[in-house]
C-alpha positions as CSV (number, residue, x, y, z in Angstrom):
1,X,37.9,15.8,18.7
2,X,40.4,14.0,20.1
3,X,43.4,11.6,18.3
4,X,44.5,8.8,18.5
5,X,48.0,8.1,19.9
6,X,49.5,5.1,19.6
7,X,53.2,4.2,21.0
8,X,55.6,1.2,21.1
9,X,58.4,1.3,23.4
10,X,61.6,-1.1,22.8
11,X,64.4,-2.0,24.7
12,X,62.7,-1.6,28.6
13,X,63.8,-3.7,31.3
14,X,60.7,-6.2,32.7
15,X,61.8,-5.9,36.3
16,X,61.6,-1.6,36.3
17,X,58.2,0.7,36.4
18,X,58.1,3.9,34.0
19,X,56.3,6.2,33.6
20,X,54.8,7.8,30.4
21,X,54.2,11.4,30.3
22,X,52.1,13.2,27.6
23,X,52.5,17.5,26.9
24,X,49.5,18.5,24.4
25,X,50.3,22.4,23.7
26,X,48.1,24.4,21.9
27,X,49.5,25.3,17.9
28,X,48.1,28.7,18.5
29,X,45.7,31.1,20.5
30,X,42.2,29.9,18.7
31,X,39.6,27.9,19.6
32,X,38.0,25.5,16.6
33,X,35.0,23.4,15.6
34,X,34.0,20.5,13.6
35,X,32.0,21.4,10.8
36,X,30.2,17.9,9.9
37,X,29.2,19.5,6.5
38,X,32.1,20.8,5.5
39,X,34.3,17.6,7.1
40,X,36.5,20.3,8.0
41,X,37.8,22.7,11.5
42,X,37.2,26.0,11.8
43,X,38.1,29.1,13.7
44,X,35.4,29.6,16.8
45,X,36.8,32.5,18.6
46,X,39.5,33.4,20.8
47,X,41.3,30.1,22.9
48,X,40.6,29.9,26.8
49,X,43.3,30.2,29.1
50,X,45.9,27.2,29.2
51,X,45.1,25.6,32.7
52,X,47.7,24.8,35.1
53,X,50.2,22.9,34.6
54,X,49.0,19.1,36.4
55,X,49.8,15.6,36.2
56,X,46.8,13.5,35.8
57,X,47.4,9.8,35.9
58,X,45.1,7.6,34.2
59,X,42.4,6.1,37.2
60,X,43.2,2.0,35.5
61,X,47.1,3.1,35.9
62,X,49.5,0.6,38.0
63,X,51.5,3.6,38.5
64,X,51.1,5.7,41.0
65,X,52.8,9.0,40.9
66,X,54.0,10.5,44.1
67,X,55.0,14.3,44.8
């Protein structure tokens, strides 16, 4: 269900911290479903409401975010 994402960064300085943010927006207002069978999505309904908007930092993160 979910992909793979894979990035490289060039040109960072060793002695700064950054941090790496990630948006995932929906394409459109459906909700879909793996259909083994068919290897193949399709439509299941009507998508949920988008949640708040929230940073989550990964828990194994050296970066901690502060608000």
């Amino acid at each position: 269900m979910f992909l793979t994402v894979r990035v490289s960064f060039a040109g960072c300085r060793a002695e700064a911290r950054y941090a790496v943010l990630l948006d995932v927006v929906p394409v459109d207002g459906k909700r879909y479903r793996y259909a083994y069978h068919r290897y193949s999505w399709l439509v299941a309904g009507k998508a949920d409401r988008p949640a708040p908007a929230r940073l989550y930092p990964h828990p194994d993160s050296p970066f901690a975010l502060r608000h």
